[in-house]
N, C-alpha and C positions, 0 to 999 in steps of 0.2 A: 707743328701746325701744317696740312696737306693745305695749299695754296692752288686754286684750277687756275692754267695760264689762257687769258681770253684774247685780248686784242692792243694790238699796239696802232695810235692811231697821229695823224702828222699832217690832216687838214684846218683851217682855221674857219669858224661860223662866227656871224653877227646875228648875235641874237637883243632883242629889248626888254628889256626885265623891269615891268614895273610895280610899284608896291604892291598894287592890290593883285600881283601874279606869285606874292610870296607867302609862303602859308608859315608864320612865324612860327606856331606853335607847334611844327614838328621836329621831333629831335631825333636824326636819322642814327646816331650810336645807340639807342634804347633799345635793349634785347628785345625780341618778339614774343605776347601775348602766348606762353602755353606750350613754346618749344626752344629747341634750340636754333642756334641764330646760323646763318652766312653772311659771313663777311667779307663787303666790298670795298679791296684797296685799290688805290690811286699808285702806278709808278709815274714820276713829273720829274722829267729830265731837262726843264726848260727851265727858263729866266721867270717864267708868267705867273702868278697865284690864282687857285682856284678858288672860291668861293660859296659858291650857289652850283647844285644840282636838279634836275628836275629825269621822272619816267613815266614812263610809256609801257603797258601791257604792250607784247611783238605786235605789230600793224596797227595800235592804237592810237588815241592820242597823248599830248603829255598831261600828266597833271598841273599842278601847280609849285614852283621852285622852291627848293627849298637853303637856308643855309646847311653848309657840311663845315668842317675843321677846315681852316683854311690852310690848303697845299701848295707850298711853293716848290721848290727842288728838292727830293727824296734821295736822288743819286746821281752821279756824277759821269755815269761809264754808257753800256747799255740794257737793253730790257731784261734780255736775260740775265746778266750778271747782278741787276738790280733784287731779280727774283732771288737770286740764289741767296744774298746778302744780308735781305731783309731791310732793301730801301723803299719800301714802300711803307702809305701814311694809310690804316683804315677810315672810310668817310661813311658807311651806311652798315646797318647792319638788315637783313631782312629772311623773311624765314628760312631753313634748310630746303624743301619742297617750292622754292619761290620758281612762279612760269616766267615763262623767257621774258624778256623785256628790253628795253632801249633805253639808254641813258645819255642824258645832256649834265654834262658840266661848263661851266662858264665862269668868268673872273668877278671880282669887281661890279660894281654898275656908275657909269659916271652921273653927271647932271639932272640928264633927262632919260636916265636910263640903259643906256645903250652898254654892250656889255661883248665880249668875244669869248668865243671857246670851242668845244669841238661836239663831233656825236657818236658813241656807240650803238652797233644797231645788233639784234639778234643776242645778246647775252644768254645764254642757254644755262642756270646754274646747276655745278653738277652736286647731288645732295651728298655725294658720299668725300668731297670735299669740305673743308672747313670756311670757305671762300675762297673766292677767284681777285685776279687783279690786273686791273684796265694798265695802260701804258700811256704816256705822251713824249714823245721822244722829241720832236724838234715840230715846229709851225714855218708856215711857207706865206 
């Protein structure tokens, strides 16, 4: 499997994720309508579980979150030796042709919502990879 390396990312976002911001009924592993898929994996080098994903068409807004497989620690070392390894965990699948986009993952959601995580911005996927894969290496 050809793997596009995207971005490795090491800031932390508070975001508020509330029910009616979650679109239960989408199932982000479900191949794509009519073609073949790209696949977007998670390397998560941290302590932290992901949960909830949410994107954005480049300079748009986001849509509405969804859950992904929940990703705790993929690997142990660093990004790229993760890549090589095959420590990373697939959470979305979406078409080969898919335009650039932005992606928010986030943990969890406590009480009243409130949730932490990070943002990829610019994802550019390349079709003549089989997917790409995001990184989180440590939080500050």
């Amino acid at each position: 499997m050809k793997l596009q390396r995207l971005q490795s990312k090491a800031n932390l976002d508070n975001f508020v994720i509330q029910d009616a911001d979650i679109d239960h009924s989408y199932d982000p592993l479900k191949p794509p309508p009519g073609g073949s898929a790209w696949m977007l994996c998670v390397i998560n080098i941290t302590d932290v579980a992901y949960e909830y994903a949410a994107l954005a068409e480049r300079g748009g807004s986001y849509g509405k979150w969804f859950r992904i497989p929940v990703t705790g620690k993929t690997c142990q070392t660093d990004y790229d030796e993760c890549l090589r390894t095959g420590g990373w965990k697939a959470i979305l699948n979406l078409p080969r042709a898919a335009a650039p986009f932005d992606l928010r993952l986030a943990t969890g959601r406590d009480g009243i919502g409130n949730a932490t995580g990070t943002e990829f911005l610019g994802i550019e996927p390349d079709g003549a990879c089989d997917g790409g894969v995001v990184g989180i290496d440590r939080l500050f």
